[in-house]
C-alpha positions as a Markdown table, in Angstrom:
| # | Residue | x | y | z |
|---|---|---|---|---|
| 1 | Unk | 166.1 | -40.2 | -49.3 |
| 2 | Unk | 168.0 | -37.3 | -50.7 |
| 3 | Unk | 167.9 | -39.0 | -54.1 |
| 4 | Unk | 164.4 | -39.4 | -54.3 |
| 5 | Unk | 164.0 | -35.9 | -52.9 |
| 6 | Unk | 166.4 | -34.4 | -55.7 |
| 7 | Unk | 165.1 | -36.4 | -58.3 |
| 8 | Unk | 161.4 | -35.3 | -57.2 |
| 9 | Unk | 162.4 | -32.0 | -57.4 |
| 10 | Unk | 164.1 | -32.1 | -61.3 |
| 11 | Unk | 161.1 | -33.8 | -62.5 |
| 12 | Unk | 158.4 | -31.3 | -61.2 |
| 13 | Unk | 160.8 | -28.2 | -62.4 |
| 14 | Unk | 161.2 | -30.3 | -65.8 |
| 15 | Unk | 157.5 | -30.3 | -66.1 |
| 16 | Unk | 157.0 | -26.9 | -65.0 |
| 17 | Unk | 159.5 | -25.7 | -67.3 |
| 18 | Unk | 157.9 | -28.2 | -70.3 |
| 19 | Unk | 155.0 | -27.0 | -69.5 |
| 20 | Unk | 156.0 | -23.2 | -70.4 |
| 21 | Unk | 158.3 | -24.2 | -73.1 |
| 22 | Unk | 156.1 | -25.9 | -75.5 |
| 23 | Unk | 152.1 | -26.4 | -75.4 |
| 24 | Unk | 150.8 | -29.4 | -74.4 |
| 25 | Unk | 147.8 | -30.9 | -77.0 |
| 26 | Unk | 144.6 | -30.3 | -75.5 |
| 27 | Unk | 141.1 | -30.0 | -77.4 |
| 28 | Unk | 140.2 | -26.7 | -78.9 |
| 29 | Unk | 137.0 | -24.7 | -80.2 |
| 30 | Unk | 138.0 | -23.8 | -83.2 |
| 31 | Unk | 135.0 | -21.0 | -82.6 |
| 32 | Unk | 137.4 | -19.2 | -80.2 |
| 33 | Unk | 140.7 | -19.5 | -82.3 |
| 34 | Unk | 141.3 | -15.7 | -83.6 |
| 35 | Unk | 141.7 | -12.0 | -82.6 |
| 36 | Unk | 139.2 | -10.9 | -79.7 |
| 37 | Unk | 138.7 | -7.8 | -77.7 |
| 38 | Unk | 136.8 | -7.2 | -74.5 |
| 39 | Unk | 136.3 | -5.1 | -71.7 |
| 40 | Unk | 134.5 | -4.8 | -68.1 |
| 41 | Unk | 134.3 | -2.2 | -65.5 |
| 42 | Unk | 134.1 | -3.0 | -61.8 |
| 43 | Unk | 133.9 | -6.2 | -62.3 |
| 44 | Unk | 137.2 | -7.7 | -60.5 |
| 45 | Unk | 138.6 | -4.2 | -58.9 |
| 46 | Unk | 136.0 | -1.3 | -57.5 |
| 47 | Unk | 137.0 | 1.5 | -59.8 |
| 48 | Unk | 139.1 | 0.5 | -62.4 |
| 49 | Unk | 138.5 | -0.8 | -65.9 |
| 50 | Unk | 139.8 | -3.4 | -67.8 |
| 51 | Unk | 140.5 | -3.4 | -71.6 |
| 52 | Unk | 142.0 | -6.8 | -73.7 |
| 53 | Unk | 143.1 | -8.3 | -77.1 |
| 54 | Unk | 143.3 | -11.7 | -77.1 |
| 55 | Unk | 145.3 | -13.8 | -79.6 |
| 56 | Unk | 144.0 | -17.6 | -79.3 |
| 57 | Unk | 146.0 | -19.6 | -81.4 |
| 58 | Unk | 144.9 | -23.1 | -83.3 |
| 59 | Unk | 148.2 | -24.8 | -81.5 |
| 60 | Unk | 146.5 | -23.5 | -77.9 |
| 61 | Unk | 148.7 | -20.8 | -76.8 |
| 62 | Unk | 147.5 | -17.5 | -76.3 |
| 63 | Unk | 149.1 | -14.1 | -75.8 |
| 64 | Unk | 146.6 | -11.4 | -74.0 |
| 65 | Unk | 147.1 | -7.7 | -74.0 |
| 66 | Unk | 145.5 | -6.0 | -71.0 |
| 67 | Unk | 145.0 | -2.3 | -70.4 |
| 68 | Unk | 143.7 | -1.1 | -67.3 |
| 69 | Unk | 142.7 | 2.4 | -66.0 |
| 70 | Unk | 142.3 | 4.0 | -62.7 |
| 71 | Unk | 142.0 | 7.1 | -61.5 |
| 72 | Unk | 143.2 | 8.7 | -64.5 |
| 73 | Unk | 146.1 | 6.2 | -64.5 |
| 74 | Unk | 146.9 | 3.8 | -67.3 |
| 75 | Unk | 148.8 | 0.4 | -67.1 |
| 76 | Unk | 149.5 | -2.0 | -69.8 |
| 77 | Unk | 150.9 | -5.3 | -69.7 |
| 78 | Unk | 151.1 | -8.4 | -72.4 |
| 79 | Unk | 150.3 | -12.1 | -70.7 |
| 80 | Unk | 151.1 | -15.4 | -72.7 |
| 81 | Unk | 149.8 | -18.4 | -71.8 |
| 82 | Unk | 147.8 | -22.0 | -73.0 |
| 83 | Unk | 143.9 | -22.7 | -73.4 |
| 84 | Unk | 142.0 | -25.1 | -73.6 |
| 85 | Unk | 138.5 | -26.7 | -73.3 |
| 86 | Unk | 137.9 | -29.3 | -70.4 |
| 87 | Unk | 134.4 | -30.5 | -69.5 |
| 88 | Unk | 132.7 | -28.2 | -71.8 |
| 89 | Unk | 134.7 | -25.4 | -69.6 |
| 90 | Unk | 137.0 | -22.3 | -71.1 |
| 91 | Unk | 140.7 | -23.1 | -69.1 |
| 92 | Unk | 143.6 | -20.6 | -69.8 |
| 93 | Unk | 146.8 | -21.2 | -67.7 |
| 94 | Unk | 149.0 | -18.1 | -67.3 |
| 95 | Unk | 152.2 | -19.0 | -67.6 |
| 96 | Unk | 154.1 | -15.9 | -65.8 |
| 97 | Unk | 151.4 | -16.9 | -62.4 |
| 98 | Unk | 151.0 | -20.4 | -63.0 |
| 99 | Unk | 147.2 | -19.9 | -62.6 |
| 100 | Unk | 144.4 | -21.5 | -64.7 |
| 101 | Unk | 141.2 | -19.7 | -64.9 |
| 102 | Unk | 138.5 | -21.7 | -65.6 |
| 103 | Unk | 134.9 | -20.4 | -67.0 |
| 104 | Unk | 131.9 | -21.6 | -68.5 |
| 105 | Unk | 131.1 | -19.9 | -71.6 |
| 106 | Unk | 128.6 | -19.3 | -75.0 |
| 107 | Unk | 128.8 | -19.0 | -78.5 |
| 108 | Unk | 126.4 | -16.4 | -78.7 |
| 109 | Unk | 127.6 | -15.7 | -82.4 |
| 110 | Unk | 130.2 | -15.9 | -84.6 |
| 111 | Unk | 131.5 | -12.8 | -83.4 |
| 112 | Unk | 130.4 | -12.8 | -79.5 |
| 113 | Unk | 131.0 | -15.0 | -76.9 |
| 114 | Unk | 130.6 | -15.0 | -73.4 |
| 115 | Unk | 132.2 | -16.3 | -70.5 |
| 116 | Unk | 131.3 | -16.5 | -66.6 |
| 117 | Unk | 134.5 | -17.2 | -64.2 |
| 118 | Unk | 134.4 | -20.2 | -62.1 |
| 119 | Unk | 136.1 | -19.8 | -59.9 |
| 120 | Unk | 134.6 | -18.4 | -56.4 |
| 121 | Unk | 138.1 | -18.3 | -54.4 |
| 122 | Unk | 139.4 | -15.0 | -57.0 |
| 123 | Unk | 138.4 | -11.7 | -54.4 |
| 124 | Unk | 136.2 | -9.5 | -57.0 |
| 125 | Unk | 134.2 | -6.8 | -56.9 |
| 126 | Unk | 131.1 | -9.0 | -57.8 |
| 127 | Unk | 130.2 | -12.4 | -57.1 |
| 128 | Unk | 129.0 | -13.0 | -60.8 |
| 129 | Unk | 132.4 | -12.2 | -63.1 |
| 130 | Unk | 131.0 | -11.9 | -66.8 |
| 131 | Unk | 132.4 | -10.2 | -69.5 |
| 132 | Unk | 131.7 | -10.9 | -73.5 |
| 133 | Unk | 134.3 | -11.2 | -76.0 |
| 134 | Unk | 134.1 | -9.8 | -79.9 |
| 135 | Unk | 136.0 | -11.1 | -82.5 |
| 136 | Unk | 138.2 | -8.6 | -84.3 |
| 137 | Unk | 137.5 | -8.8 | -87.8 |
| 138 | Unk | 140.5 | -7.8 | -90.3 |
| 139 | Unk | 138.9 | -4.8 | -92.0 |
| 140 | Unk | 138.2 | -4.0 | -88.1 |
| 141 | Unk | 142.2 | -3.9 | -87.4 |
């Protein structure tokens, strides 16, 4: 029993650590690959206000630069993590948490898109989480 219990346990951590290690092949939009910023205000927390540049890469991987500001305060921090697209749904696993978010989202343009979290269980300020991201352009940069 402590073999099988041992072994259980290396093969989940191997796949957890695989998992963070290298991207796993998933289908793309290649409409979402590139440079994106975005922002929202009281949206997830009463009072404070996010700001982002997102990097999604052709391989899947992304790295996300947050900002946020409250009460005069600012906070950066830099999250990496995979994407993907599932059932016509936007996924993008953290890979510090271990959380995927999941949301539905529109092309609106070449430059816009938006997206509208799915998930009900995250505690926000508002029951309908949208937020619209526009592509960085290079002459924008």
């Amino acid at each position: 029993m402590k073999k099988i219990l041992l072994s259980s346990l290396i093969l989940a951590y191997g796949g957890v650590y695989a998992q963070k290690v290298k991207p796993q092949a998933h289908k793309i939009d290649e409409k979402l690959v590139g440079l994106w910023k975005g922002s929202e205000k009281d949206q997830q927390i009463e009072g404070v206000e996010k700001l982002w540049i997102m990097e999604r890469n052709q391989d899947g991987t992304f790295m996300l630069l947050f900002t946020t500001v409250q009460d005069c305060e600012v906070n950066q921090h830099v999250e990496k993590g995979q994407w993907w697209i599932e059932n016509g749904e936007f996924h993008e696993l953290h890979y510090t948490s271990g959380q995927t978010d999941t949301y539905t989202y529109e092309v609106l343009d070449p430059s816009h898109i938006k997206f509208k979290s799915k998930q009900q269980s995250m505690e926000m300020a508002t029951d309908d989480y949208t937020f619209i991201d526009t592509r960085i352009e290079e002459e924008d940069q």
